[in-house]
Each structure stands twice: as structure tokens, then as C-alpha cells.
N, C-alpha and C positions, 0 to 999 in steps of 0.2 A: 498469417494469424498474429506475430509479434506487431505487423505495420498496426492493423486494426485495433490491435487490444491497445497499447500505445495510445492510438490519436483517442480513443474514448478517458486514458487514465489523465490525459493531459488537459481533455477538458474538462474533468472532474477537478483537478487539481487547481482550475484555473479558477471555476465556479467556487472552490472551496477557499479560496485566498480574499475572493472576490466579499463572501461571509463574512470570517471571522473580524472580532476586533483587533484592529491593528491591519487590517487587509486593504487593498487598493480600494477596495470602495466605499470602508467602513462610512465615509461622511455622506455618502447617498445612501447609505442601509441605515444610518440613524434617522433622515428624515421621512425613511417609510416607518422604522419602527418607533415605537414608544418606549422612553427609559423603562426597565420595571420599578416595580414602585413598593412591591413587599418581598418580604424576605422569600416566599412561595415562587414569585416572580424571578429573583435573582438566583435563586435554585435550579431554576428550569432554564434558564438564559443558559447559569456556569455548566448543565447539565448537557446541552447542546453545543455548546462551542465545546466542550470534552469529548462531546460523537464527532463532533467535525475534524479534529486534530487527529483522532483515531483514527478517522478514513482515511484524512489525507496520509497519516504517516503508513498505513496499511499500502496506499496509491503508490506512495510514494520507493515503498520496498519493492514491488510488484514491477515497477520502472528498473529500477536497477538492477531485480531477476532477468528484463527480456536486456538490457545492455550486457548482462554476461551470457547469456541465449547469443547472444550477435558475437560474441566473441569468441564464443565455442563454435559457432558457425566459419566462424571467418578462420578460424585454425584447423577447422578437423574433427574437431571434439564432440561436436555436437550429435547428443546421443549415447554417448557410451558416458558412463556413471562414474562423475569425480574420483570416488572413493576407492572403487573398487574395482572400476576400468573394464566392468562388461557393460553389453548395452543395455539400455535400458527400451524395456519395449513398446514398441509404439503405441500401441493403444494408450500407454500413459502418454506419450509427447502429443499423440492426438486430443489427450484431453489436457495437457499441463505442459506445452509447448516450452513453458522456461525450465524444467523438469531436469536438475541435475546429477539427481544422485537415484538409482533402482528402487524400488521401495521398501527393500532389507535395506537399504543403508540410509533412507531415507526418514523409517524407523530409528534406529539406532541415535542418529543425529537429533532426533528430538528428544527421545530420550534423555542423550548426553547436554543437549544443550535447551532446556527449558526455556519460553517466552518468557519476556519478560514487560511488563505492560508498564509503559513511561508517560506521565502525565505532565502538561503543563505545567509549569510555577505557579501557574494563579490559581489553582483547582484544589 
């Protein structure tokens, strides 16, 4: 499940580099699109390139959950819950395979550590 969900984030991540400006292909994605031209237009551009950076950095956390998934694998760990050192039960790994901590502690941790949403400098 980590191999499969991976090669999908990666080529999200790839597609999405591929988009934004400043990306490997901006100069072929400028001669499909059209500058925008009113302020409505550059609204809606800065408005999607801010979903896109969202996904990606969303993708991009979601990758370095299944690299410590692989690490707790490769030591022992995997399975029993960071925090608190029982297992956590499968049904959750079946459904959230990078699945660190049981979902009391799991709670807790968000509780204690609120998201915090980081936007680009140009936005």
C-alpha cells in the first residue's frame, strides 16, 4: 500500500511542479495559457497556484509520513503507537498505513499541536 500510494503522490507532485509558475514547464504552460488581463483574472490565477502549493505541500507531508512508515517498518516499530507504545489497531493501519500514533494519542497530538496553514510569499 506505502509502494502504490507513493508512485501516485509522486506523480502528483511531478504534475504539480510541472503547473505552477516558476515550475519545469512554466514556458510551455505560458504558450497554452493567456496572461490574465484583469484584476478578476489575476485573482483566480494567484487563487490556484495557492490550491496547487497546498496540494503539493499536503503531497508532500503525506511522502515523508510513508518514509517513517518504512522506518518503523524496517526497525520493529511499526504498529505500535509512538507515543504510547501499544498497538495501534489494524483496522486503522488498513485504512492509514502511515498511521503513527493510536487514535487517543492521535487526538491529543492535534489538540496539542494545531495546523498551521503556510502560504506562499507571493499570495
Amino acid at each position: 500500500m506505502l509502494d502504490a500510494r507513493e508512485a501516485v503522490l509522486a506523480a502528483d507532485l511531478r504534475t504539480a511542479a510541472a503547473e505552477v509558475p516558476g515550475g519545469r514547464d512554466e514556458a510551455e504552460s505560458d504558450r497554452v495559457r493567456a496572461p490574465a488581463s484583469d484584476s478578476v483574472d489575476i485573482a483566480d490565477e494567484r487563487l490556484q497556484n495557492g490550491l496547487r502549493y497546498a496540494e503539493a505541500e499536503r503531497d508532500m507531508a503525506e511522502m515523508r509520513d510513508i518514509a517513517a512508515a518504512r522506518e518503523r517498518l524496517a526497525s520493529g516499530a511499526f504498529g505500535c503507537c509512538i507515543d504510547c507504545g501499544r498497538a495501534i489497531p489494524r483496522a486503522r493501519l488498513e485504512v492509514l498505513p502511515t498511521s503513527a500514533r493510536c487514535i487517543a494519542c492521535q487526538e491529543r497530538h492535534e489538540q496539542d499541536h494545531p495546523v498551521q496553514v503556510r502560504l506562499p510569499p507571493d499570495l
